[in-house]
C-alpha positions as CSV (number, residue, x, y, z in Angstrom):
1,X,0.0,0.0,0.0
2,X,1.3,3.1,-0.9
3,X,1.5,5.7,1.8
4,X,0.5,8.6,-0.6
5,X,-3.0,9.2,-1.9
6,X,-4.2,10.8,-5.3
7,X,-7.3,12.6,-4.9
8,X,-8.7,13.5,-8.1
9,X,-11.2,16.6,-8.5
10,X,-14.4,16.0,-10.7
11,X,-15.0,19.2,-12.7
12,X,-18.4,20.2,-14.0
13,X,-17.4,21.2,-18.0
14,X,-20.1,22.8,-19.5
15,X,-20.6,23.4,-23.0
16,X,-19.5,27.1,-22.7
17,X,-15.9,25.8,-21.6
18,X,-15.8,24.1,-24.4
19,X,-14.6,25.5,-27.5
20,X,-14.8,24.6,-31.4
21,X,-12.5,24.1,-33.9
22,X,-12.3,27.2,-36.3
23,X,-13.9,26.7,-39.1
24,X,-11.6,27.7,-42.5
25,X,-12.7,29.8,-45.5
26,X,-11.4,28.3,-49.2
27,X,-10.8,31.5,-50.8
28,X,-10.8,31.7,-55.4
29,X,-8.4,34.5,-56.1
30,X,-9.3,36.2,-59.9
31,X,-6.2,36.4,-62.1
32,X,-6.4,37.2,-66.5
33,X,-5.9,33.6,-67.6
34,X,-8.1,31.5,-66.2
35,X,-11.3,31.3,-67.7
36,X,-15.2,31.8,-66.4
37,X,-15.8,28.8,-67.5
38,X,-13.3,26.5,-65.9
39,X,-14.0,28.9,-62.8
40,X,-17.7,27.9,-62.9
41,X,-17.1,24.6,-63.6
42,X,-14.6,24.0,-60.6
43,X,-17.2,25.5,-58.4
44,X,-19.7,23.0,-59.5
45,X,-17.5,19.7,-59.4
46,X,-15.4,20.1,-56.3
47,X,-17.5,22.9,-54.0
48,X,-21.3,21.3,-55.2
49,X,-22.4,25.0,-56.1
50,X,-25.5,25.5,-58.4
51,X,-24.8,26.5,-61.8
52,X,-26.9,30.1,-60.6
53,X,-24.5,30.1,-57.8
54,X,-21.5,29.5,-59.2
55,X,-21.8,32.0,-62.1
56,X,-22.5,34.6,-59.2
57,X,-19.6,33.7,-56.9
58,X,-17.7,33.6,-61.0
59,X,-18.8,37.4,-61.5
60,X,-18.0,38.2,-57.7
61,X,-14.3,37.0,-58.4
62,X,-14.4,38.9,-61.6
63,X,-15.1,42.1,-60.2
64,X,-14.0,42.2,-56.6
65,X,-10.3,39.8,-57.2
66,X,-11.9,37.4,-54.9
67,X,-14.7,35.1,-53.6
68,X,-15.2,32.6,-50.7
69,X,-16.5,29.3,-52.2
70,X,-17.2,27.3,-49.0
71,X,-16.3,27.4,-44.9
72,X,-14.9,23.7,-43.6
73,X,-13.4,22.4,-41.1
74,X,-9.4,22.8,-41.7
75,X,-8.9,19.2,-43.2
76,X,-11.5,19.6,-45.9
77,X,-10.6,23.1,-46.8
78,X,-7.2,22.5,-47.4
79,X,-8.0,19.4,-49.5
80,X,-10.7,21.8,-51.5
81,X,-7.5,24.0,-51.8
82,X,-5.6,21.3,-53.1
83,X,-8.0,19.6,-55.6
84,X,-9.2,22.8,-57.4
85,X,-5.7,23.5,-57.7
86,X,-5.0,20.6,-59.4
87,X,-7.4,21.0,-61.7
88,X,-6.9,24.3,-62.8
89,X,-2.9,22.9,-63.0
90,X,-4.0,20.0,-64.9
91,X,-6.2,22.4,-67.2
92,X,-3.5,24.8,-68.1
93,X,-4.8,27.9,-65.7
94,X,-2.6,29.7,-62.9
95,X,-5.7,29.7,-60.6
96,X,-4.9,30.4,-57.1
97,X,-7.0,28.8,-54.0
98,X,-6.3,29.7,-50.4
99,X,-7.7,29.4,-46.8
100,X,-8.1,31.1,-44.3
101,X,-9.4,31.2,-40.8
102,X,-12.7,32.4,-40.6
């Protein structure tokens, strides 16, 4: 028998102590080469956008040099940055996808 003693404190955690993983913007940067159309179609096959909404969010990059496509958790943004990436590689465009913390 061991002459010391552990004592070991329950603590009430309630759901405001515990916090959330940050969710992560995947972020379409506009550049000259890349086409609409490629732009549009990425948006439908890798972030499931409408055709409507992915010819808005294709204007919105357009005219403002940038558009949010989707908010994930960090392991599924980063492999949406990575797959539409390669396909605008494989496609011939210099597209650039980020993320970011929302």
């Amino acid at each position: 028998m061991s002459t010391e003693e552990v004592i070991i404190e329950k603590q009430k955690i309630s759901n405001r102590d515990i916090k959330l993983p940050p969710k992560y913007k995947v972020i379409v940067l506009n550049d000259d080469r890349t086409s609409m159309e490629f732009v549009i179609a990425m948006l439908i096959s890798i972030f499931k956008h409408s055709e409507e909404s992915a010819v808005h969010l294709t204007l919105k990059i357009h005219h403002e040099g940038q558009a949010v496509a989707g908010v994930y958790p960090f392991e599924i943004a980063e492999q949406k940055v990575f797959d539409g990436t390669a396909l605008a590689r494989h496609n011939g465009f210099p597209l650039i996808l980020k993320s970011e913390v929302e």
